[in-house]
C-alpha positions, 0 to 999 in steps of 0.5 A, a space after each residue: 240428567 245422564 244419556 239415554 241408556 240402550 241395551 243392544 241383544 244379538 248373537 252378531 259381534 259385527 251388528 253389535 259393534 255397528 249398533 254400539 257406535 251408532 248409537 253413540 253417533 245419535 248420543 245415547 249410551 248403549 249396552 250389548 249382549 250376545 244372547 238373551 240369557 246375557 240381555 235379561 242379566 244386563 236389564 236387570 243389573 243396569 236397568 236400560 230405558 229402551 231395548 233393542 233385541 234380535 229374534 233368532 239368538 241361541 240359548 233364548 232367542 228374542 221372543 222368549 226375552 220379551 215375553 220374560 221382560 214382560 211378566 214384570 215390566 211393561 213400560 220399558 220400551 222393546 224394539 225388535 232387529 231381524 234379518 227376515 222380513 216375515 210378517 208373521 214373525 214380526 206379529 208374533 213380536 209384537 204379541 209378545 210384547 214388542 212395540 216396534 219391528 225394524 229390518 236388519 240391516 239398517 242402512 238408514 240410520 233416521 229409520 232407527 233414531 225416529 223408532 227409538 225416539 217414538 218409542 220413548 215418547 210412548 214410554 215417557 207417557 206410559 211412566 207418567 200415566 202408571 204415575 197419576 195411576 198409582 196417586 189417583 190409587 193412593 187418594 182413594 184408599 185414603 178417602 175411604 179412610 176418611 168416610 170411615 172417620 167421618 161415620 164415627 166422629 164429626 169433629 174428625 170429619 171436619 179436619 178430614 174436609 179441610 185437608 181434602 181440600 186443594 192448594 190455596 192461592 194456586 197460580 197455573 200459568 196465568 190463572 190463580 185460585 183461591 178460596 175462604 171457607 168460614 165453617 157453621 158449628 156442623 161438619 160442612 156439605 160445601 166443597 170445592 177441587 181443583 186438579 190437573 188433568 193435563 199440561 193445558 186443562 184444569 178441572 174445577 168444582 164448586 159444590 154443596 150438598 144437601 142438608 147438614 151434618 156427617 150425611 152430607 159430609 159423607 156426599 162430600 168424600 164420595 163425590 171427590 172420589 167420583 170425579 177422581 174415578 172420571 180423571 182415572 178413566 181418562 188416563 187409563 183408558 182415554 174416557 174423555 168424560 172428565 173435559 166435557 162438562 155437561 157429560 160429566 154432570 149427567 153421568 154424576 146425575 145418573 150414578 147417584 140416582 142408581 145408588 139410591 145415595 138419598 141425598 142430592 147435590 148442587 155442583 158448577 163444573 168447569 175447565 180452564 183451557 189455559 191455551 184458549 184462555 176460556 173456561 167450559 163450564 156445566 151448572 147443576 143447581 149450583 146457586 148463588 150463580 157465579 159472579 162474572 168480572 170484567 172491567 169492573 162491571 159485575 153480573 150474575 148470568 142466568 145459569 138455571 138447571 136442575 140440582 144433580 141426584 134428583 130427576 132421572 132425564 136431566 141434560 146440562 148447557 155448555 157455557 163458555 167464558 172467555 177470560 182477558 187479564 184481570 177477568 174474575 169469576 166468583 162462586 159463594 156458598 148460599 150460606 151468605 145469604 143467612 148472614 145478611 139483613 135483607 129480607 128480599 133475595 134481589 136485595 142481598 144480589 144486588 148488596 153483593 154485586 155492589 161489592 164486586 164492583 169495587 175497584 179494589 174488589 179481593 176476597 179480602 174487601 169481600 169478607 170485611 164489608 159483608 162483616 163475616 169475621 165480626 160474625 159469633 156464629 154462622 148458621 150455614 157454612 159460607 165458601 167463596 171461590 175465586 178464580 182470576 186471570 193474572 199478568 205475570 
C-alpha cells in the first residue's frame, strides 16, 4: 500500500513549499496547486485521499472548490488553511462541506498531523459505511427479485431459499457456525442468518414461519429484508436497534402487525459479542427452546414468550449466555418432532437431550442416531443450528 497522498491548495509558493516538506517529514505524499481551478484539476487527475486548502486564492478561492468538490464527493476529506482567524468564515467552511479549520501559520506540526489523521479516520469510515450502504442495497433489490420468483414458482422458490442462506461452517474469531436443513416436499417456512454487524458483534436468528408453502416462504424474504433494513439504520444513521435483541423483536412485532402480513412468526434473535464472549439474546415463540452445552451437561432453558405478528402489547426478556471453550448452543426446527416415535412431547426432549449429552456430540451424531438420512419423506422441514465456541 503506497503513501497517503495529500493535495496542498494556496496561492503562497512559501506556504506550499512549507506544506510540501512537512508533509513528507509526517510520510505522506503531497500535491500543490496555487489556486482552486489548479486544485479541482489535480483532484480529478490524481484522485488525493485528503485536501488541505486555502480560503482567500484567486480565480476560485477555497470555498467555491469545496462547495465544487462536494456536488460529487462526499467522503474525501477537506481541511481548511487561513490566515484569518474568523469565526464566521470558519463556519462558512464548514457549511461548505469542510471538516476541519486550522489557522495559518502552523507552528505545531502535532496540530496538523492529528487534523489529518482524525480526518482520515472519519473518512476510512464513511468509505466502509457507503460500502455496507451500497451491498445492503444490492441484497435488497435481489430479495425483491427473489419474492417476485417465488410468487410464480415454488420449485424456484425453494433454490432461492437456499442461497439466501449465510456461509456454512463459519469460524469468526472463536465461535464457529453451522447448520443442516433437510427440506419436506414444500418450499420452507424455516429460516436462519448469520451477519456482521461490526468488528466485535455478530448478529443471528433462527426462525419459522407459520404455515407452508409459497406464503410462508414469502415471510421468509421479507423478514431477511427487515432485519437487513435494522442493519441499514445503523450504519446510516446510528439506530442502535440491531444490537438489543429485545427492541428489535418488538419493532418486528409491531411492523407486521401494521402491515396486516396475516401470517406470524416464531424467531430467536441473538448477538455474540466476540469481546465479552457472551451472547444477548431475545426469544419469540421460537420452540423447541434451544439446547444449551456446557461440560457435557445438556438443558433446555425456559425461554416462554409470545410468537412475533400476533398480539399488539408484547414485550420480549434479555438472556445472556456466557460462553467458555467448547460451550454450544443448539437450535432445532420443531419439524423434528414429526419424525419421532414418542407420543408424549417430554419424551421426544428428553430423547434429545440424551443425544446432546454424548461426549462425542456433532450435528453429524445428531442426524445419524435421530435417523434423518434413512427418512423417504419428511412431513415438516427439520433446520438445526449450531453455534460453538472453538479453541483455535
Amino acid at each position: 500500500m503506497g503513501k497517503i497522498r495529500i493535495l496542498v491548495i494556496d496561492d503562497e509558493e512559501l506556504i506550499r513549499e512549507t506544506m510540501h516538506y512537512t508533509l513528507e517529514i509526517l510520510n505522506y505524499e503531497s500535491i500543490t496547486a496555487e489556486n482552486g481551478e489548479e486544485g479541482l484539476e489535480l483532484y480529478k487527475e490524481k484522485s488525493p485521499d485528503l485536501i488541505l486548502v486555502d480560503i482567500h486564492m484567486p480565480k476560485m478561492d477555497g470555498i467555491e472548490f469545496i462547495k465544487e468538490i462536494r456536488k460529487t464527493d462526499q467522503e474525501t476529506p477537506i481541511i481548511v488553511i487561513s490566515g484569518n482567524d474568523l469565526i464566521e468564515e470558519a463556519l462558512e467552511a464548514i457549511r461548505a462541506g469542510a471538516w476541519d479549520y486550522i489557522n495559518k501559520p502552523i507552528t505545531d506540526v502535532n496540530v496538523l498531523n492529528f487534523s489529518i489523521t482524525r480526518s482520515l479516520e472519519k473518512g476510512k469510515l464513511l468509505a466502509e459505511n457507503k460500502t455496507y450502504r451500497d451491498n445492503l442495497e444490492k441484497a435488497n433489490e435481489e430479495l425483491m427479485r427473489n419474492i417476485k420468483i417465488i410468487e410464480k414458482d415454488e420449485e424456484a422458490g425453494r433454490q432461492i431459499q437456499f442461497k439466501m442462506l449465510p456461509e456454512n461452517d463459519k469460524v469468526i474469531n472463536n465461535f464457529k457456525l453451522s447448520y443442516n436443513l433437510f427440506p419436506s416436499q414444500y418450499v420452507s417456512g424455516d429460516f436462519l442468518n448469520y451477519f456482521r454487524i461490526d468488528d466485535t458483534h455478530i448478529g443471528f436468528y433462527f426462525s419459522d414461519i407459520s404455515g407452508h408453502g409459497v406464503p410462508s416462504a414469502f415471510i421468509t424474504i421479507v423478514l431477511k429484508n427487515k432485519i437487513n433494513n435494522f442493519l441499514e439504520e445503523y450504519i446510516k444513521e446510528g439506530d442502535d436497534t440491531i444490537f438489543h435483541p429485545a427492541k428489535l423483536l418488538k419493532r418486528l412485532n409491531d411492523e407486521i402487525l401494521a402491515e396486516n402480513i396475516e401470517k406470524f412468526l416464531t424467531i430467536f434473535y441473538g448477538i455474540i459479542d466476540l469481546e465479552k464472549e457472551e451472547i444477548i439474546a431475545s426469544n419469540g415463540g421460537q420452540f423447541p427452546f434451544p439446547i444449551i452445552i456446557k461440560n457435557g451437561k445438556t438443558t433446555f432453558p425456559d425461554l416462554k414468550s409470545f410468537p412475533v405478528g400476533i398480539l399488539k402489547s408484547v414485550d420480549f426478556e434479555i438472556y445472556t449466555i456466557k460462553f467458555y471453550d467448547f460451550d454450544k448452543i443448539f437450535f432445532l426446527s420443531d419439524g423434528i418432532y414429526d419424525i419421532m416415535d414418542f407420543s408424549e412431547l417430554e419424551d421426544k426432549n428428553k430423547f434429545i437431550l440424551s443425544i446432546c449429552s454424548l461426549s462425542n456430540f456433532s450435528k453429524e451424531t445428531f442426524i445419524t442416531q435421530m435417523g434423518i438420512l434413512e427418512k423417504d419423506k419428511i412431513p415438516d422441514d427439520i433446520t438445526m443450528f449450531l453455534i460453538e465456541k472453538v479453541k483455535l
